[in-house]
N, C-alpha and C positions, 0 to 999 in steps of 0.2 A: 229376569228374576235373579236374582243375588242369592249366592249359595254359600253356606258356612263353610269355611276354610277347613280341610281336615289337620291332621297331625302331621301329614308331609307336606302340606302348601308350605310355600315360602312365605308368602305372604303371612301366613299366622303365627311362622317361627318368627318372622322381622316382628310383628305385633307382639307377639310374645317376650321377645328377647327386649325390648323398648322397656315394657309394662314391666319387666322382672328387673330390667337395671333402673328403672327409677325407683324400683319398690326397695331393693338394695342400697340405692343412696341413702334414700329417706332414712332404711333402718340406721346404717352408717351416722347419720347425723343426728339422729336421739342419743345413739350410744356415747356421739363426743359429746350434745349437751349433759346428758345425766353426767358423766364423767367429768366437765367443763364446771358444772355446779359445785358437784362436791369434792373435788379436789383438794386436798389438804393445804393453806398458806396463798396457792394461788388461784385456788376456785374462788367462783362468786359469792358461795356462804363467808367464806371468810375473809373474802375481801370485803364484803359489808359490813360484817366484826369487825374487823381492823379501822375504816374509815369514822363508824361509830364512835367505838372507844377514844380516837385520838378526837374528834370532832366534840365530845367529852369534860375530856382534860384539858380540851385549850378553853373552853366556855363556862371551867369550874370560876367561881369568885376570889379573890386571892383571903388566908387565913380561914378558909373553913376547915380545917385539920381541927384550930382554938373554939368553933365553937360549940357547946357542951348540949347537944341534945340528946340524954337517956337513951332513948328508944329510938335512935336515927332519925332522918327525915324524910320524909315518900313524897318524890316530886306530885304534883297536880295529875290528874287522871288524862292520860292521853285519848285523842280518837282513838276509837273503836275502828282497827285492822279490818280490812275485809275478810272472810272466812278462809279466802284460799293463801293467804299472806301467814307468814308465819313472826311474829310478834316478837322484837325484842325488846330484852329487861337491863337494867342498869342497877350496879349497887357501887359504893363508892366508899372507901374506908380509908382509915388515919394508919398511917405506916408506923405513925410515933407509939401510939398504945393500939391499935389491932383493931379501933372501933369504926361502927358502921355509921358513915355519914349521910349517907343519901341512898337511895333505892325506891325503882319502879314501884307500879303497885301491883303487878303481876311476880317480881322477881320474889323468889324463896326468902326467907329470914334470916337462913344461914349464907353461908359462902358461898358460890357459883361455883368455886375453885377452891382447895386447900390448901395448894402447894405454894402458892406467893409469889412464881415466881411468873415474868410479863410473858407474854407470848399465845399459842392457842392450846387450848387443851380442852378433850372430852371429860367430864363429871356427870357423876352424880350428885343431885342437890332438890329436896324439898321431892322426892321420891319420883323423880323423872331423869333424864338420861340430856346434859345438857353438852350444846358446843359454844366452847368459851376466848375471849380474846381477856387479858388482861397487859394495862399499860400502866407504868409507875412516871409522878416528875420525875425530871431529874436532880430535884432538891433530893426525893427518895421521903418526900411526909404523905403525898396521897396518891393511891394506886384505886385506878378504873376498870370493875369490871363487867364485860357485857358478854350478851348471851342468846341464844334461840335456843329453844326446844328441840332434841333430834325429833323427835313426830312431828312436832308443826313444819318443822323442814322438808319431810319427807313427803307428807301432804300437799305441804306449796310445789314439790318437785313433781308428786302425781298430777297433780291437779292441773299444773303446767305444760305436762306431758300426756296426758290425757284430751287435751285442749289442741296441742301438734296435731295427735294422733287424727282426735275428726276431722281438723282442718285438713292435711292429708287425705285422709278417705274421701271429704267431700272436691276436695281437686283431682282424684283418681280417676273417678269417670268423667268429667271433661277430659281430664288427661286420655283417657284410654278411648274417646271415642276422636280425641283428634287425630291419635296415630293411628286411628283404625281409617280414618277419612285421608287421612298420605297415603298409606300403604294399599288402599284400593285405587285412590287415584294414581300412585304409581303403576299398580299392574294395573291398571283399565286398556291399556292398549293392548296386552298378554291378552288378558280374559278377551279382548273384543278379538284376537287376531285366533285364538282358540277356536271361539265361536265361528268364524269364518270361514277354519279349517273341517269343523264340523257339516259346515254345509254346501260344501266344497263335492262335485261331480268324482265319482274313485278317478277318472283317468283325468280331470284336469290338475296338471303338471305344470302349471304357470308358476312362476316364483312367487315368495309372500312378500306384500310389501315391509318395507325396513323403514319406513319413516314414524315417525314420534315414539319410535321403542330407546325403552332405555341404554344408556350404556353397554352394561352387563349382558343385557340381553339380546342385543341386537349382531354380537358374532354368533351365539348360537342360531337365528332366524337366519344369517347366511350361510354358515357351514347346512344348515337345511334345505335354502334354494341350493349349494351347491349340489348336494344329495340327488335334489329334484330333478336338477339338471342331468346326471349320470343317468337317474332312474329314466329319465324321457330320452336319451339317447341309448339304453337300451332296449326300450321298447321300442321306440322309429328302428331299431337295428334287426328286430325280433319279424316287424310288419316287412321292412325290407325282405329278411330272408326268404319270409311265406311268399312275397309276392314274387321272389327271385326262382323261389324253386317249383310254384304254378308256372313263370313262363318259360324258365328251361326244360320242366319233367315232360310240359306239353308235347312238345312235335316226340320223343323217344317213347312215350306212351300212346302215342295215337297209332306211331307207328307198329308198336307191339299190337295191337289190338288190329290194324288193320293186316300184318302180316301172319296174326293166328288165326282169323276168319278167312284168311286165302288159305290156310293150310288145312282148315278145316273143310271145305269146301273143294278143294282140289283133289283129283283123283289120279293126278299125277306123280309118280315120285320123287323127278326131279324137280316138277314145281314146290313139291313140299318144304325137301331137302333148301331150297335158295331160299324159302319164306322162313324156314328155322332158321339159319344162315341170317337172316336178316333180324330175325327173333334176340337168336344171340348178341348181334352188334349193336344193336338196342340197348338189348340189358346191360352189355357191358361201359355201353353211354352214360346208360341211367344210372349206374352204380358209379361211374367216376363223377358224373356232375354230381349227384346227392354226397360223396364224401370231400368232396371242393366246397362244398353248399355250407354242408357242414362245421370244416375246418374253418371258413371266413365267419361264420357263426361263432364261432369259440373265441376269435380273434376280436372281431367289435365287440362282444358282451365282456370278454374280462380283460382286454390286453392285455398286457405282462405283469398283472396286478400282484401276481404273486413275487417277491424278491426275486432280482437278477443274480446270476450264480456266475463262478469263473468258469467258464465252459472251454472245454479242448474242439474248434469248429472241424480240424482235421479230423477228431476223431470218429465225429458226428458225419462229415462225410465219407469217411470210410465207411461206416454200415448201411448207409444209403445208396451207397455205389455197390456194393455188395446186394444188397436187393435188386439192383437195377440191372445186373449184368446178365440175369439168365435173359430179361426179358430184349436188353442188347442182342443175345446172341438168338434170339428165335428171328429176329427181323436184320439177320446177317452185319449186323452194326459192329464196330472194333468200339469199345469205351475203357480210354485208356486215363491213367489219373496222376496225378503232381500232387499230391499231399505231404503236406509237412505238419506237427500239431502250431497249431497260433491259437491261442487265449484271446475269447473274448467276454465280454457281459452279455447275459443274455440269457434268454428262456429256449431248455434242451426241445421243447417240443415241437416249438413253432420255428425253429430252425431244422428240424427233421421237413417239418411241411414248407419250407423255403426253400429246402435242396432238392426235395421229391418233388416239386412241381417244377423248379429246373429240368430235370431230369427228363420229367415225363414230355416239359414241352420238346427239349430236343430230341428223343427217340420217337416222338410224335411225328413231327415234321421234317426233320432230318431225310428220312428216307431209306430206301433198304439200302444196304452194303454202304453207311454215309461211318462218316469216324467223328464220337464224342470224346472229346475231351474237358473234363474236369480237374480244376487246379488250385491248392488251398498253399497259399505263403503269406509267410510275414515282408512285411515292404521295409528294410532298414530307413530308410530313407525319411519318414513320413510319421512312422510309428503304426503305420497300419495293418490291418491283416486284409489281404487280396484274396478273394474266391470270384473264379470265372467261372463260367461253362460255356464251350463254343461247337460247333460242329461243321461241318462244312455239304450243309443241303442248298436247298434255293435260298435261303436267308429271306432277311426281310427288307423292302424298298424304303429309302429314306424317308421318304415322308410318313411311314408309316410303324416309323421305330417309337416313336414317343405314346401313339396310341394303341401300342397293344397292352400298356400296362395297364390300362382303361378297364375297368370289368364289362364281361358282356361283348366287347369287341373282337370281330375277326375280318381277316383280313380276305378283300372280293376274292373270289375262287381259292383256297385255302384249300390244302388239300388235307386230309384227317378228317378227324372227327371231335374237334375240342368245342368245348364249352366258352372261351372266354374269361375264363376264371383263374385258370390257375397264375398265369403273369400279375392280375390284379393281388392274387394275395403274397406273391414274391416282393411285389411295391410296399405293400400294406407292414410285413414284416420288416421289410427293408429299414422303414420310418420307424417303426416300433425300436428297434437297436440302433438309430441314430446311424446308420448305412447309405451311401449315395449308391446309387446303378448307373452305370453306363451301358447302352446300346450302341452295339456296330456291328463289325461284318469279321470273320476272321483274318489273319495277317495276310493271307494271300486274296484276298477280296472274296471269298466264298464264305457261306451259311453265315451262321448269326451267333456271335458273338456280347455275354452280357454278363458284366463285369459289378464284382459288389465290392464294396472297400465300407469295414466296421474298424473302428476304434480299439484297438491294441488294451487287452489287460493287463494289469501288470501283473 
């Protein structure tokens, strides 16, 4: 079914804007004819005067000045004008004594004109309102003059223009239904790709096709699949999460559950006491993997969508290392730090979650009494800014430096209690600020060693 265009279609303003600029011309062009018509000298009234009169005086007979007819002479009765034609008159006088030689049988008795002298001029004469050409020879013995009615003129001009006018009207509507027949067959690919959309499943997220759409229209249909595109890689990011955080929350919630029915059940105290024990180490699982869960959540749904800012990374790990130290000193750890400020681009938040899972992996696995060290410098050299963190625990085996940035991976008998997560989202941001990682071992070949290098602010 075919639906009238409202007041915001395009499609009715194109139709609209068509029908108003030809209605514009049109007007335009009555206004130069009426104007074209009666123009003084060089409109077409008086250019028909003018060719008259002289057409006239060259076809008078030579010596009719001499001959003596009383009462003038009134040429023979002309056809009868058509109604909407406006009639001219002829009178013809002797320049020698002022008498009238010849005259229409429509023209007045008197003079068309008083004043004598050749040219066009409006009069009155025989009680109507007349426009006049008058021509003399150039002997100066017989002067011609002719004439039209201003009302019969004005009538042939209406009558003329009244005549445009239907003609127009009755071209308008063809006119108005061919551009109404473009303008729909232009948007019929819009309206058909609407319709589409309309009946389109909410979560199918497939692109629209781009083929047979207009010009104009066809970057806004792509900046829309591009839309589509984001919006489907946040929801695959969204099912991801759920499905991420079912199968890490699994074993630390089964385990809570089954170590609070041993302690419910038990009448022991120190069975209790190691099932709470074990309660706690749970929660405190489940409470690091759901804010890892989390954070990488934040991170595919919006990366850094918001402006990058010049950020001081030293200063960012100084209050990180500052958070990290009491928990350094409960598990006997020295964490000691090389900070300089270095400028880079970047988002302050997801560099806080860069350094703090740094952090955590190495006071994770390092081991008790191990030494962290963390180090933020500018590289002269390169233009880089260099942030490490190494520590010197068991490290990690070469083959298995490149797969811990993997999410979900750990490595066989691992000792902690990680998730797998927190390295993947160190990668994750790494790429977000344009950052390479190097994995190794520290200078003296112990623990683990991982090296970021970001692009220098200015």
């Amino acid at each position: 079914m075919i639906r009238t265009p409202s007041h915001r279609s395009l499609r009715w303003r194109l139709l609209a804007g068509m029908l108003v600029t030809v209605m514009v011309a049109w007007l335009i062009l009555l206004i130069w004819y009426q104007r074209d018509q009666t123009r003084e000298r060089t409109g077409d009234w008086d250019l028909s005067l003018e060719r008259a009169g002289q057409i006239a005086l060259r076809t008078l007979p030579q010596g009719l000045e001499a001959i003596a007819l009383p009462r003038g002479y009134q040429l023979a009765t002309q056809a009868v004008p058509h109604d909407n034609e406006a009639e001219l008159v002829l009178q013809v006088y002797s320049l020698v004594n002022g008498r009238l030689l010849l005259r229409s049988p429509k023209a007045p008795a008197e003079p068309l004109t008083t004043s004598g002298q050749d040219g066009f001029a409006t009069s009155m004469a025989g009680g109507e309102e007349w426009r006049t050409y008058t021509i003399s020879d150039e002997d100066g013995r017989i002067q011609v003059q002719v004439g039209k009615a201003l009302q019969d003129l004005k009538q042939e001009l209406h009558h003329k223009m009244g005549n445009a006018l239907i003609f127009m009207a009755a071209l308008f509507f063809p006119l108005a239904a061919v551009a109404w027949a473009v303008t729909y067959t232009t948007f019929r690919p819009v309206l058909r790709l609407s319709t589409l959309l309309r009946r389109r499943h909410p979560l199918d997220l497939d692109p629209l096709a781009t083929q047979d759409l207009p010009d104009e229209i066809k970057p806004l249909v792509e900046s829309f699949n591009q839309q589509l595109a984001r919006v489907e890689a946040a929801v695959e990011n969204e099912r991801r999460f759920l499905q991420d955080a079912a199968h890490e929350l699994r074993t630390p919630l089964a385990v809570l559950s089954l170590q609070a029915d041993n302690a419910l059940r038990s009448q022991d105290i120190d069975e209790v006491h190691h099932s709470v024990r074990q309660i706690h180490q749970a929660t405190q699982r489940s409470a690091r993997i759901s804010e890892q869960l989390l954070d990488m959540a934040i991170l595919e749904s919006t990366g850094l969508q918001e402006a990058a800012a010049r950020i001081d990374l030293g200063a960012v790990a100084r209050a990180v290392v500052q958070d990290y130290r009491q928990r350094a000193q409960a598990r006997d750890q020295n964490l000691t730090e090389d900070i300089e400020s270095c400028f880079v681009h970047g988002h302050v938040d997801s560099l806080g979650i860069l350094l703090r899972n740094l952090l955590d992996n190495a006071t994770r696995y390092s081991g008790h009494g191990s030494n962290i060290r963390i180090a933020c410098r500018s590289q002269d050299a390169d233009g880089s800014v260099r942030l490490s963190v190494q520590d010197d625990g068991p490290g990690v085996p070469k083959e298995y430096r490149e797969r811990i940035l993997d999410r979900f991976f750990r490595m066989p008998e691992a000792q902690g209690h990680g998730s797998g997560i927190g390295l993947s989202l160190v990668e994750r941001i790494a790429r977000l600020h344009d950052a390479s990682i190097e994995i190794g071992a520290s200078p003296d070949e112990r623990g683990l060693r991982i090296t970021l290098r970001f692009p220098a602010a200015p």
